[in-house]
PDB file of N, CA, C and O in Angstrom, chain B, residues numbered from 101:
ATOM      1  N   UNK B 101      86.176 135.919 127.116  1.00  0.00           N
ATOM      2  CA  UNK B 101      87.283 136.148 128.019  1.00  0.00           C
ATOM      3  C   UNK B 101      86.756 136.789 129.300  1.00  0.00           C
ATOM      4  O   UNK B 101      85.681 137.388 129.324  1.00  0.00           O
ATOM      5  N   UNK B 102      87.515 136.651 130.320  1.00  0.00           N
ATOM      6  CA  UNK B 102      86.991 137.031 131.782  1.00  0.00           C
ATOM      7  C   UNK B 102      88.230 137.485 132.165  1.00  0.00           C
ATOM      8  O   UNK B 102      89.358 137.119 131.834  1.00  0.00           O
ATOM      9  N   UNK B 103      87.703 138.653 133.188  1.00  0.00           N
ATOM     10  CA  UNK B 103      88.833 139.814 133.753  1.00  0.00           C
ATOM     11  C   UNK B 103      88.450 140.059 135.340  1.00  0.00           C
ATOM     12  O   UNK B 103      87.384 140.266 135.920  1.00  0.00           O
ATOM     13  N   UNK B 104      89.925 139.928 135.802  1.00  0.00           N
ATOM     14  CA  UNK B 104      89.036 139.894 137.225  1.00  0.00           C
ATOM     15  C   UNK B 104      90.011 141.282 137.825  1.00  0.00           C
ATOM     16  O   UNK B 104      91.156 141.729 137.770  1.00  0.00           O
ATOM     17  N   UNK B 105      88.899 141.523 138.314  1.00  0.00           N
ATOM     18  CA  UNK B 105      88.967 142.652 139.488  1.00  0.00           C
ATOM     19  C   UNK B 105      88.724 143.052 140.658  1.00  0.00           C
ATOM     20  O   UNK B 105      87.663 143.495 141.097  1.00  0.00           O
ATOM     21  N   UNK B 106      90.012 142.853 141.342  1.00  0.00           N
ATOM     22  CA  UNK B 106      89.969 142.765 142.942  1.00  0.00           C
ATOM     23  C   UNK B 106      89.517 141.189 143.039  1.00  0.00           C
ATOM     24  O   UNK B 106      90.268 140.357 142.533  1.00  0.00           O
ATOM     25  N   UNK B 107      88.382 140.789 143.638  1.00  0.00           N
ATOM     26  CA  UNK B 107      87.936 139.345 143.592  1.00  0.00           C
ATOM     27  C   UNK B 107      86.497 138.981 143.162  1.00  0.00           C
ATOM     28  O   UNK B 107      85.744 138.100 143.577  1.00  0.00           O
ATOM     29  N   UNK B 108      86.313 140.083 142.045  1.00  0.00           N
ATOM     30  CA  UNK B 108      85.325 140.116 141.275  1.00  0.00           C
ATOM     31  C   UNK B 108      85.504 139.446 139.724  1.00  0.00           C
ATOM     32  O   UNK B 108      86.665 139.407 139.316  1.00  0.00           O
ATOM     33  N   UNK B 109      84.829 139.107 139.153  1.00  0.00           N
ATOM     34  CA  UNK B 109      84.673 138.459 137.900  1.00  0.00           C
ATOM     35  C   UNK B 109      83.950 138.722 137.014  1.00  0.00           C
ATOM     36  O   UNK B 109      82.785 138.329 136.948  1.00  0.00           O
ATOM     37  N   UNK B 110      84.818 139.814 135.735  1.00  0.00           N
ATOM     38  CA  UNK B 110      83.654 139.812 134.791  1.00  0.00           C
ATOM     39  C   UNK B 110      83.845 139.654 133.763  1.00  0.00           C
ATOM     40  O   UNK B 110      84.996 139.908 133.408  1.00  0.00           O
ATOM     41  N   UNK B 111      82.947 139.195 132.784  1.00  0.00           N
ATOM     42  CA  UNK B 111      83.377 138.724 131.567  1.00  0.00           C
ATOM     43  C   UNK B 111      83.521 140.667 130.476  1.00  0.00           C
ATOM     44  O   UNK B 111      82.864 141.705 130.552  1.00  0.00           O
ATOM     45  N   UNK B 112      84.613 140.271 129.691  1.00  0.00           N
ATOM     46  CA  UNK B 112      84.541 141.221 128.205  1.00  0.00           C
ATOM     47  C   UNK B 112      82.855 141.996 128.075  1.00  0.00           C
ATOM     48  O   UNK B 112      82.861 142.919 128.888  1.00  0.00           O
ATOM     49  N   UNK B 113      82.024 141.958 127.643  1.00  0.00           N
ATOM     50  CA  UNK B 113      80.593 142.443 127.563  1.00  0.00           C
ATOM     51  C   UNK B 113      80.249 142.669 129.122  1.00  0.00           C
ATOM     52  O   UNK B 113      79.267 143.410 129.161  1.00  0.00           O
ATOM     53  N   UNK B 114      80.775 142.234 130.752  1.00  0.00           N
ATOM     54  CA  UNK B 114      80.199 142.864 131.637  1.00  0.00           C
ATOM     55  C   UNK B 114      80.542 144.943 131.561  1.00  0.00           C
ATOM     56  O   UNK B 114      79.824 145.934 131.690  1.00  0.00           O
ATOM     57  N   UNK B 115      82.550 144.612 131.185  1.00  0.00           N
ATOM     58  CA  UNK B 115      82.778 145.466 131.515  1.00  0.00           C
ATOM     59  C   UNK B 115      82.739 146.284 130.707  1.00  0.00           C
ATOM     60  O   UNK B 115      83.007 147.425 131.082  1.00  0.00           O
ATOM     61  N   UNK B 116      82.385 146.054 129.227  1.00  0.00           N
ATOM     62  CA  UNK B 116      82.110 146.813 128.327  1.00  0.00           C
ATOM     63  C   UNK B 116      80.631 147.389 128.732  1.00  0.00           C
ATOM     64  O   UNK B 116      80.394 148.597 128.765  1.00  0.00           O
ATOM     65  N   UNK B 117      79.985 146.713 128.935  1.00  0.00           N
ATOM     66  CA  UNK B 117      78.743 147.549 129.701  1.00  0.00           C
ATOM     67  C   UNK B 117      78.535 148.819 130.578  1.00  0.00           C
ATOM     68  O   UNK B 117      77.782 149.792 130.538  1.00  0.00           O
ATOM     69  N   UNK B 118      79.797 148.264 131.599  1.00  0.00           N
ATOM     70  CA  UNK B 118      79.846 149.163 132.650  1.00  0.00           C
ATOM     71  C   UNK B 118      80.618 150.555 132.296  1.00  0.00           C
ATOM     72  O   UNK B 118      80.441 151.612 132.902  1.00  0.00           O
ATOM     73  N   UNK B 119      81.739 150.304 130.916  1.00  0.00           N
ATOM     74  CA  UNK B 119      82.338 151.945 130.244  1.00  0.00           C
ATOM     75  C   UNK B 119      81.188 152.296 130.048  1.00  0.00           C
ATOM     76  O   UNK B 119      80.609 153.105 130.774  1.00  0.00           O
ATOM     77  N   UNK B 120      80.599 151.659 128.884  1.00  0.00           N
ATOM     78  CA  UNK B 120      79.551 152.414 127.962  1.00  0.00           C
ATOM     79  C   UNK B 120      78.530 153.319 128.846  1.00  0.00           C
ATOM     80  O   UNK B 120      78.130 154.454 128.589  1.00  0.00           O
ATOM     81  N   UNK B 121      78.162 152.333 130.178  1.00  0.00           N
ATOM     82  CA  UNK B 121      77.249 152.977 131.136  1.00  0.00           C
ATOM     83  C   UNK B 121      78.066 154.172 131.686  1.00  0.00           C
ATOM     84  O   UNK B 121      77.371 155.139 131.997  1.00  0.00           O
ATOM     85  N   UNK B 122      79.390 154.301 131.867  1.00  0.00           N
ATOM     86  CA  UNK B 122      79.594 155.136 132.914  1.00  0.00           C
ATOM     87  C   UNK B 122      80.062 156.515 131.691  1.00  0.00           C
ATOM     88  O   UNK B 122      80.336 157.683 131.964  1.00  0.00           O
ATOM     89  N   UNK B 123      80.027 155.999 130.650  1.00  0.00           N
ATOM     90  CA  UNK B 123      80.262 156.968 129.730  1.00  0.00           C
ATOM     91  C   UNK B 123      78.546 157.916 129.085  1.00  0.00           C
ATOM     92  O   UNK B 123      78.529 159.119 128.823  1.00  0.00           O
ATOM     93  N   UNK B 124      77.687 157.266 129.002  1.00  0.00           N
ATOM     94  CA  UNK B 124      76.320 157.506 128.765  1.00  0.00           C
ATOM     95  C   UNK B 124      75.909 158.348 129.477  1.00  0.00           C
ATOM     96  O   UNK B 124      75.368 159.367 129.049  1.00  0.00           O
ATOM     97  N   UNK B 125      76.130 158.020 131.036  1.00  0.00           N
ATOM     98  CA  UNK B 125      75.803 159.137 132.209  1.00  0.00           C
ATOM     99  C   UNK B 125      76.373 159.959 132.264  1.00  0.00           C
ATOM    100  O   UNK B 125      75.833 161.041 132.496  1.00  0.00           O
ATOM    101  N   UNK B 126      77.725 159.863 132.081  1.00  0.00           N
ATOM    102  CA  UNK B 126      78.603 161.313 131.727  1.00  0.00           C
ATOM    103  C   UNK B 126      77.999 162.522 130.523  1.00  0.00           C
ATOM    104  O   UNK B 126      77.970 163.752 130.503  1.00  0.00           O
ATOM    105  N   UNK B 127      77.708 161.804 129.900  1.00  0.00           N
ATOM    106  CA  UNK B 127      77.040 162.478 128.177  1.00  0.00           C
ATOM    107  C   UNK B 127      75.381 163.018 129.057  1.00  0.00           C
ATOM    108  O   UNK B 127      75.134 164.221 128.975  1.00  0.00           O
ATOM    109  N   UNK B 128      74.685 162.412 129.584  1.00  0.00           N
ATOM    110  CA  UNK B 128      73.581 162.861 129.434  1.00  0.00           C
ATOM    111  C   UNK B 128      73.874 163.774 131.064  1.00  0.00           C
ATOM    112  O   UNK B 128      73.203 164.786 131.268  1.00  0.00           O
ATOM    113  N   UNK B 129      74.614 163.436 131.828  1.00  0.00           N
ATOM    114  CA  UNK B 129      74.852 164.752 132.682  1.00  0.00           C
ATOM    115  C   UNK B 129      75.330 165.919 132.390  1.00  0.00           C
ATOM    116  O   UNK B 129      75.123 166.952 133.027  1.00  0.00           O
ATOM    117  N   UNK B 130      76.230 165.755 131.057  1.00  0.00           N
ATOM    118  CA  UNK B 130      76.732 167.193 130.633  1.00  0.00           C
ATOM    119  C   UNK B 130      76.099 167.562 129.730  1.00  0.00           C
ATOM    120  O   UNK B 130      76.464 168.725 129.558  1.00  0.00           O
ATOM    121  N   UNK B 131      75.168 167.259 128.828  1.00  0.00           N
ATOM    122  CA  UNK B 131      74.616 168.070 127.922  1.00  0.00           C
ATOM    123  C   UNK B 131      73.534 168.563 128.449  1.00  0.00           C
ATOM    124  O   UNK B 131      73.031 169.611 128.043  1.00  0.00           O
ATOM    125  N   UNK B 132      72.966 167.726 129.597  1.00  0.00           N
ATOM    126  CA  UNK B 132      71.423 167.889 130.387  1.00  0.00           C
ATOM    127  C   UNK B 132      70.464 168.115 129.259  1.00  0.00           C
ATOM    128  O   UNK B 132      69.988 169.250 129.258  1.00  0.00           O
ATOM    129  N   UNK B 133      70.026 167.253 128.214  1.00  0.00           N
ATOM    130  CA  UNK B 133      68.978 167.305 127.224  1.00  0.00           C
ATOM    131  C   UNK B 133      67.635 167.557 128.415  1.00  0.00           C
ATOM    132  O   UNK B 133      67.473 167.289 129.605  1.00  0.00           O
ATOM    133  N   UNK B 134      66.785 168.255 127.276  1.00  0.00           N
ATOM    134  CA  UNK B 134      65.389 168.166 128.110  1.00  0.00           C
ATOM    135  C   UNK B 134      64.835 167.409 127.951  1.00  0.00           C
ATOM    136  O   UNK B 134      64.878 167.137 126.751  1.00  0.00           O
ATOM    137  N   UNK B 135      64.164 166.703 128.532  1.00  0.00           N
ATOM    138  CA  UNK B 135      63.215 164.850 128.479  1.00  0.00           C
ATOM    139  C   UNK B 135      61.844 166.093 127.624  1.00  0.00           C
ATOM    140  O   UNK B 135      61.182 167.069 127.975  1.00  0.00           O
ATOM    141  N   UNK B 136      62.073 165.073 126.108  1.00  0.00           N
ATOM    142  CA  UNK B 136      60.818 165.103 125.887  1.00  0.00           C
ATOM    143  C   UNK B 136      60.626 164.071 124.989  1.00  0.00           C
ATOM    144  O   UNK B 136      61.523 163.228 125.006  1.00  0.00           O
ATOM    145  N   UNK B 137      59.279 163.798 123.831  1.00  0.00           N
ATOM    146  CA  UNK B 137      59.001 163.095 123.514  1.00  0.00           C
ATOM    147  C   UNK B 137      60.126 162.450 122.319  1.00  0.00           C
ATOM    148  O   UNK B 137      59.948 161.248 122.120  1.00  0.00           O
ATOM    149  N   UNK B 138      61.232 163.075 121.520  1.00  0.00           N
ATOM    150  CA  UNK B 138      62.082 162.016 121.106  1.00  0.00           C
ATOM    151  C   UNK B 138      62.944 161.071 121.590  1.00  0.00           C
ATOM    152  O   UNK B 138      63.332 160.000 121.122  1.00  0.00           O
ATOM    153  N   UNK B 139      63.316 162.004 123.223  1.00  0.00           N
ATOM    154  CA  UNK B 139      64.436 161.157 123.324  1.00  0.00           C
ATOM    155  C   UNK B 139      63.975 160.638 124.512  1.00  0.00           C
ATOM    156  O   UNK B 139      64.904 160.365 125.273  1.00  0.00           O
ATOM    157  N   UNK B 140      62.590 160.339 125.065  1.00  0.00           N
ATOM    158  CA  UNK B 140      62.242 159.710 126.195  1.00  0.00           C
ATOM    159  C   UNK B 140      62.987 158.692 126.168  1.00  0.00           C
ATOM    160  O   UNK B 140      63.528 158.352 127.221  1.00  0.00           O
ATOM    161  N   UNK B 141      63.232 157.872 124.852  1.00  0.00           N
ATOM    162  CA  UNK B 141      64.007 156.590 125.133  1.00  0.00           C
ATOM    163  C   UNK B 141      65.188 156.246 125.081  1.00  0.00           C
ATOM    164  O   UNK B 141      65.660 155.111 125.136  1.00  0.00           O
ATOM    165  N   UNK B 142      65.930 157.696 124.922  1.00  0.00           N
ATOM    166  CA  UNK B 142      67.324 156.995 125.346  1.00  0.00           C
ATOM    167  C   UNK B 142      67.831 157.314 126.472  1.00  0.00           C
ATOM    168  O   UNK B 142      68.898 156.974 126.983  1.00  0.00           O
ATOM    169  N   UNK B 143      66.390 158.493 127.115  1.00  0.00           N
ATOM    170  CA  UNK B 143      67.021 158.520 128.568  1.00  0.00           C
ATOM    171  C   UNK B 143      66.631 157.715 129.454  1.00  0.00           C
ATOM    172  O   UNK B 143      67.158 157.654 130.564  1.00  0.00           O
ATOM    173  N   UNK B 144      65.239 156.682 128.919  1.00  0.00           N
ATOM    174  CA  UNK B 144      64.890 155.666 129.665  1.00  0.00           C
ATOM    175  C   UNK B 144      66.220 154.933 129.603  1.00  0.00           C
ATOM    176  O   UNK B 144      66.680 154.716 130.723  1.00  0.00           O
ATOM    177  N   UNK B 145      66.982 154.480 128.557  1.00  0.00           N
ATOM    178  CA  UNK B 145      68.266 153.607 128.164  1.00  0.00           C
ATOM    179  C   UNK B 145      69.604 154.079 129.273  1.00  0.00           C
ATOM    180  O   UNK B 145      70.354 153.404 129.979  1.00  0.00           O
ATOM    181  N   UNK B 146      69.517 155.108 129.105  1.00  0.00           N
ATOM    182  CA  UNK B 146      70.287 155.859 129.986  1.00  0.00           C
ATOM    183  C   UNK B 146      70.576 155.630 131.359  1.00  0.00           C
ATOM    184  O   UNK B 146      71.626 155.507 131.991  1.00  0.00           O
ATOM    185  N   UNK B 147      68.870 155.592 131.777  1.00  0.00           N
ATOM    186  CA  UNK B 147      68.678 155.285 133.542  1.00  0.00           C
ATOM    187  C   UNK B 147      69.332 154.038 133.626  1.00  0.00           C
ATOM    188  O   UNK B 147      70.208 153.966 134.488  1.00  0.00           O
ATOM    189  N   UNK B 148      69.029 152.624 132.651  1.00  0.00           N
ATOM    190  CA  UNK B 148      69.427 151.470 132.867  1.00  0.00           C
ATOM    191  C   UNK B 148      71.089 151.352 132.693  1.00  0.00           C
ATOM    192  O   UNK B 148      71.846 150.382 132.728  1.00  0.00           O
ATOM    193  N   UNK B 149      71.279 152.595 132.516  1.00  0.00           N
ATOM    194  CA  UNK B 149      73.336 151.876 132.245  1.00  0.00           C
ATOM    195  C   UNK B 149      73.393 152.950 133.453  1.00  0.00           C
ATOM    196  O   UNK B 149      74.411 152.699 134.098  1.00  0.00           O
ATOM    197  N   UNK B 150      72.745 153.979 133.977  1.00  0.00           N
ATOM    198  CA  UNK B 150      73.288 154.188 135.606  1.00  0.00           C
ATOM    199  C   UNK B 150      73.250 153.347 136.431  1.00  0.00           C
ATOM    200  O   UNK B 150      74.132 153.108 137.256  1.00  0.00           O
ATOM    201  N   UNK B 151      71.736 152.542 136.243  1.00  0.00           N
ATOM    202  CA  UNK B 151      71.744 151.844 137.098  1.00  0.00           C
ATOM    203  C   UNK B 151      72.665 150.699 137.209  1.00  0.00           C
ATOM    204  O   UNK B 151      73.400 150.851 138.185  1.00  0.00           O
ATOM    205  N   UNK B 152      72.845 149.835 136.699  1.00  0.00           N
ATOM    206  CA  UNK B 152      74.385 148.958 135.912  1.00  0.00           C
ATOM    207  C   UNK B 152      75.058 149.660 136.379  1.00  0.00           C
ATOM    208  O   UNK B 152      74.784 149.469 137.564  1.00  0.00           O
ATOM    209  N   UNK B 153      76.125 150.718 136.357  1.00  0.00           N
ATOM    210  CA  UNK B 153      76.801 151.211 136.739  1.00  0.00           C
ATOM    211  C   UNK B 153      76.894 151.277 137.905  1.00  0.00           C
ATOM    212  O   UNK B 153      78.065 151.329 138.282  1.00  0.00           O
ATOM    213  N   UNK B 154      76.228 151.298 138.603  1.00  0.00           N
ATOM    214  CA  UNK B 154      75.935 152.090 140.281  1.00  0.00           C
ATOM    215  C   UNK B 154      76.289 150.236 140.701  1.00  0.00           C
ATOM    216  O   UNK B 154      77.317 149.801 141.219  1.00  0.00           O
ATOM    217  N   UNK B 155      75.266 149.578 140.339  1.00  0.00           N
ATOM    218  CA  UNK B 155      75.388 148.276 140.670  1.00  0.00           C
ATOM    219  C   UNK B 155      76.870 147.219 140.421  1.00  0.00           C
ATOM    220  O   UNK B 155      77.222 146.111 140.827  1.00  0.00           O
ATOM    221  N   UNK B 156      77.398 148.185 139.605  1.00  0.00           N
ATOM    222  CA  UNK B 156      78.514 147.357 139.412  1.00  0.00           C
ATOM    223  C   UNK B 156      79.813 147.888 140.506  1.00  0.00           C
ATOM    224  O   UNK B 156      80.679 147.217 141.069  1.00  0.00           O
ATOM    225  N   UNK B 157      79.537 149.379 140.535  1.00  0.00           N
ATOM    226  CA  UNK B 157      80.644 150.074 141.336  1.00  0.00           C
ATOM    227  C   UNK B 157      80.427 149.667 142.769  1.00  0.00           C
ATOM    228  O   UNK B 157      81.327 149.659 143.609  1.00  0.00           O
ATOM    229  N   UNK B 158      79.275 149.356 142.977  1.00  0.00           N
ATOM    230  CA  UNK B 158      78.728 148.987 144.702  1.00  0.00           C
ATOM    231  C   UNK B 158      79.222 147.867 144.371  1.00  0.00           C
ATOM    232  O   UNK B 158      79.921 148.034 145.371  1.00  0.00           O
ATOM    233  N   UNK B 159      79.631 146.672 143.873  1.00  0.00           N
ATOM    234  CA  UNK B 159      80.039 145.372 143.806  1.00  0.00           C
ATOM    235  C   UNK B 159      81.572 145.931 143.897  1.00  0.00           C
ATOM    236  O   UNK B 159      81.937 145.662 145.041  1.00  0.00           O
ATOM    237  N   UNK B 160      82.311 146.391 143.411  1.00  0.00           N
ATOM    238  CA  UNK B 160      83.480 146.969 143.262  1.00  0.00           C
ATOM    239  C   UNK B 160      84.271 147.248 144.740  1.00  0.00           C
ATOM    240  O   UNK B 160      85.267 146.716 145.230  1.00  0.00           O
ATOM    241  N   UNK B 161      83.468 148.211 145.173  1.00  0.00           N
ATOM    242  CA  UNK B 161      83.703 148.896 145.921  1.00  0.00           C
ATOM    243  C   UNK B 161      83.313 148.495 147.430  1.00  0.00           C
ATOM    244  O   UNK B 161      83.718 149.165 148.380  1.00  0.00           O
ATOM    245  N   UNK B 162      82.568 147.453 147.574  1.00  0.00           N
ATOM    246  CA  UNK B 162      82.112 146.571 148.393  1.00  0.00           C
ATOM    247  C   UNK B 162      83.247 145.477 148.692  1.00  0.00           C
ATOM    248  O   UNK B 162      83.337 144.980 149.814  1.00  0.00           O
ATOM    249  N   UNK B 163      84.173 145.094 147.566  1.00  0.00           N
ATOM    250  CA  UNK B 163      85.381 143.884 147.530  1.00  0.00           C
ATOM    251  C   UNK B 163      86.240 144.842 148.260  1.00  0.00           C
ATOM    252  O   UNK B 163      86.615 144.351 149.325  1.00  0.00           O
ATOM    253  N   UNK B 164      86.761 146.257 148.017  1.00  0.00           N
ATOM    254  CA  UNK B 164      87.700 147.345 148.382  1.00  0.00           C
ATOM    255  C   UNK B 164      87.462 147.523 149.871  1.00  0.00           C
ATOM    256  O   UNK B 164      88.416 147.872 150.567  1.00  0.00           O
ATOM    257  N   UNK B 165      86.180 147.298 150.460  1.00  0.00           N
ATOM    258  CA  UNK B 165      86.225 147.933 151.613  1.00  0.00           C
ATOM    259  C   UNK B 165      86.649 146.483 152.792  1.00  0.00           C
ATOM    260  O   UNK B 165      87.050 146.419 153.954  1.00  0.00           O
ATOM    261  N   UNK B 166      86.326 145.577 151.826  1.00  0.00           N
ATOM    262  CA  UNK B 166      85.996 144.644 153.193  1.00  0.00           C
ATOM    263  C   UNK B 166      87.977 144.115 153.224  1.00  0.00           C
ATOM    264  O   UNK B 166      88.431 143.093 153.738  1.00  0.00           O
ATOM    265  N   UNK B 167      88.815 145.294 152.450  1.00  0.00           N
ATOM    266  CA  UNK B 167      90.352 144.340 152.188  1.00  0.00           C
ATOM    267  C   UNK B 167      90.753 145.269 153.544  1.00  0.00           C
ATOM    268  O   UNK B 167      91.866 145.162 154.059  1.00  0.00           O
TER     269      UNK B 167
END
């Protein structure tokens, strides 16, 4: 299924991506874990759903400005 927003298009799994991401960054901004060797990788995981995130809201928010 596909959901559109503003005059953007994303499928079910884009935007489930983009909660999970914007929810992940929330979690690892408020607990502020210290990077060390267990959880190097879920804050490597982490960076990639900010980044997703950031990339999706600049797509977002890019349709918003140009209305």
């Amino acid at each position: 299924m596909e959901y559109k927003l503003l005059d953007l298009t994303f499928t079910s799994d884009q935007l489930r991506a983009f909660s999970n991401a914007l929810e992940r960054a929330e979690i690892e901004v408020s607990e502020g874990d210290p990077l060390d060797g267990e959880n190097v990788n879920a804050y490597l995981d982490n960076q990639q759903d900010v980044e997703t995130a950031k990339k999706m809201w600049h797509q977002i928010q890019g349709v918003m400005y140009v209305r």
